[in-house]
C-alpha positions in Angstrom: 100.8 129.9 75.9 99.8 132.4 78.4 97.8 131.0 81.8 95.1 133.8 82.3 94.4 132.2 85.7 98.1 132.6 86.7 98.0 136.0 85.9 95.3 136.3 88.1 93.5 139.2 86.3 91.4 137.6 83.4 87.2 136.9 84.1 84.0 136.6 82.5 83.6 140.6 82.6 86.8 141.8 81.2 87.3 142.2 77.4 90.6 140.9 76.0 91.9 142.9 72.9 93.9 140.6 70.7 96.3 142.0 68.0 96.9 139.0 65.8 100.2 137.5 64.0 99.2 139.1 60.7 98.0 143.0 62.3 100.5 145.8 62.4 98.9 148.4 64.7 100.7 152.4 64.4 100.0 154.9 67.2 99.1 155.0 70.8 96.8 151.8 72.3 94.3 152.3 75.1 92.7 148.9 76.1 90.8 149.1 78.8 90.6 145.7 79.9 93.9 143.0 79.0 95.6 143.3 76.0 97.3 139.9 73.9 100.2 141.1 71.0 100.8 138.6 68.3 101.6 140.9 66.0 103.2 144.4 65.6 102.5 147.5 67.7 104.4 150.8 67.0 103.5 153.0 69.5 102.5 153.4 73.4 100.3 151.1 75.0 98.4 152.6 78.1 95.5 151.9 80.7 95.6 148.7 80.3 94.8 145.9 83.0 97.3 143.3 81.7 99.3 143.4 78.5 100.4 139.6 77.1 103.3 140.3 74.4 102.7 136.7 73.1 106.1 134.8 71.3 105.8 136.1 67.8 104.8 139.4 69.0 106.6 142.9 69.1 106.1 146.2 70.3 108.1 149.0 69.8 107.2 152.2 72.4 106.5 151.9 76.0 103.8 149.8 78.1 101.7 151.1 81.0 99.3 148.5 83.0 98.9 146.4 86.1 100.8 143.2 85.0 103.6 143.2 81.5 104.4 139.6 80.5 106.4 139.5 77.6 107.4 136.2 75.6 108.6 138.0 72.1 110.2 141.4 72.0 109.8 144.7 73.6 111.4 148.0 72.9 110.5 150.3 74.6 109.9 151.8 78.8 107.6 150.0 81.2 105.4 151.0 84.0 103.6 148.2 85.6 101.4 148.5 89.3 101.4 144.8 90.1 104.4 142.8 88.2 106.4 142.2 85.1 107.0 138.7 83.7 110.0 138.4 81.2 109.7 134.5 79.8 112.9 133.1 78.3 113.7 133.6 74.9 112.1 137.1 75.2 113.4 140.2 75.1 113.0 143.6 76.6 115.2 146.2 75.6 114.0 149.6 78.2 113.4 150.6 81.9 111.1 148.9 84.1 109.4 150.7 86.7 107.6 147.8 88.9 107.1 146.3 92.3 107.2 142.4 91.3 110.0 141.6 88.3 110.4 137.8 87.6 113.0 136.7 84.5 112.7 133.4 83.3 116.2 131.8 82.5 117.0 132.6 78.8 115.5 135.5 78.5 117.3 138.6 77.7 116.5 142.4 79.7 118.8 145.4 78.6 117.7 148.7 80.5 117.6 149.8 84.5 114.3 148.5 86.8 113.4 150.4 89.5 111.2 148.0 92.2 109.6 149.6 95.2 107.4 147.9 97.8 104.2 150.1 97.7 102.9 149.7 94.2 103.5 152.2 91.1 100.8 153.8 89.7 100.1 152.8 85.8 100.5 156.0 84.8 102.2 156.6 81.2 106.0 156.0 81.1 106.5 159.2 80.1 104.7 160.8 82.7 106.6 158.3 85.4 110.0 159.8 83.8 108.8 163.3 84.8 108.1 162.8 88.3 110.6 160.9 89.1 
């Protein structure tokens, strides 16, 4: 599935929130550390270190972290201060605010992505939208 060590964020020290196949979460989602979606989230997911949509998951509102890999689907607006990973057969329907944007062949990305070369604070989609 996903290689923790390739996302280069994952250690002994930071707790990894997993929503399984079977959970439906509803409402916002602050995980502190990484966050791995096999399931359903309906709602925003902030302050997160690294969010792993895995290949059965699906989230539907926007993401805010360092790193966004998604391998299922994801509706919604993204902020992300290091990089976004779109795998193929995933797809991403939303903006993308990020410095580092890689889309595997396959995958499917409907929205605008805005890439600068200093990094973008994870701040809340919504709150990017406002000062930008």
């Amino acid at each position: 599935m996903f290689d923790s060590k390739k996302l280069g964020r994952f250690d002994g020290n930071e707790s990894m929130t997993l929503i399984g196949e079977e959970a439906y979460v509803h409402g916002q989602l602050a995980a502190k550390g990484s966050l791995r979606v096999e399931g359903a989230v309906e709602g925003d997911i902030t302050d997160a270190v690294s969010v792993e949509i895995g290949k059965k998951g699906r989230v539907k509102g926007n993401v805010a972290a360092e790193t966004v890999s998604v391998a299922g689907e994801l509706e919604g607006d993204v902020v992300a201060s290091r990089t976004v990973e779109i795998l193929a057969a995933a797809r991403l329907t939303g903006n993308i605010r990020t410095p580092n944007l890689r889309i595997e062949d396959g995958a499917i990305f409907e929205g605008t992505c805005a890439m600068r070369a200093e990094a973008a604070p994870a701040a809340a989609p919504a709150e990017a939208e406002r000062s930008a």
